[in-house]
C-alpha positions in Angstrom: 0.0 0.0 0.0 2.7 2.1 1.0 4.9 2.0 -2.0 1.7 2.4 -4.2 0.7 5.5 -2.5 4.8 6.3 -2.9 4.1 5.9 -6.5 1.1 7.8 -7.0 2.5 10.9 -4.9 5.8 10.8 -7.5 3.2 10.8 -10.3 1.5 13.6 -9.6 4.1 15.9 -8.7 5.6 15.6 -11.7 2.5 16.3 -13.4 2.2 19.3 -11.1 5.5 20.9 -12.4 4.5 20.4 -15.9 1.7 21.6 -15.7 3.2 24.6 -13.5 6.3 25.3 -16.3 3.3 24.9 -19.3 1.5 28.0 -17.6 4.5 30.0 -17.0 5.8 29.5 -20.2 4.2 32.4 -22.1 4.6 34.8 -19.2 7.3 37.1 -19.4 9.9 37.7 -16.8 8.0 41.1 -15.6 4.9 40.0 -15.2 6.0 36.5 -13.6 7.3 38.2 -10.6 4.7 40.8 -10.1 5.0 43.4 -13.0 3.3 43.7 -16.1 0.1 43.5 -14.4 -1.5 46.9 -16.7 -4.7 44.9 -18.7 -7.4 42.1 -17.3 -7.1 39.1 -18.5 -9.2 35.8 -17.9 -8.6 32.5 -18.8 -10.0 31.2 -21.7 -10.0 27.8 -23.2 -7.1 25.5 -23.0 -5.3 27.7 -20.5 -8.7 27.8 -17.9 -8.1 23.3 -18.2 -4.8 23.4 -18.0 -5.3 25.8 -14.8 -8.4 24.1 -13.0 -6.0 20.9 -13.7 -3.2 22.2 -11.7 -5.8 23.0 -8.7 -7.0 19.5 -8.8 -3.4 18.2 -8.9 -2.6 20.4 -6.3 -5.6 19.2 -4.2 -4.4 15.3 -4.6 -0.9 16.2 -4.2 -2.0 17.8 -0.6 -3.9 14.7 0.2 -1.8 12.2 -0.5 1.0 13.6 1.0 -1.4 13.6 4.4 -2.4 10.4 3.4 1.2 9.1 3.2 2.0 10.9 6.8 -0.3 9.2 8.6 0.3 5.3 7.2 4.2 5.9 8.1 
């Protein structure tokens, strides 16, 4: 049980960083760390599944990591 809980936790955080690096990759430095911020811009399309994606990952990452603490 353990190691397959192990496995599923690896899984998904590397999903989570792709997924992370795919939405930061058309950002530009400036507005990554802040700046840039002068229109409104909502998420449209690919980017608003790719985004409520990397909440659900997020969500399961949290969980099995609490998940994994309490079985050890």
């Amino acid at each position: 049980m353990k190691s397959l809980l192990l496995t599923i936790q690896i899984s998904v955080s590397v999903s989570l960083i792709i997924l992370i690096l795919i939405q930061a990759k058309g950002v530009g430095l400036g507005r990554a760390w802040g700046g840039g911020g002068e229109f409104y811009k909502s998420r449209r399309g690919v980017e608003k599944v790719i985004f409520n994606l990397t909440v659900a990952l997020g969500v399961l990452f949290l969980a099995s990591s609490v998940l994994n603490l309490v079985l050890l």
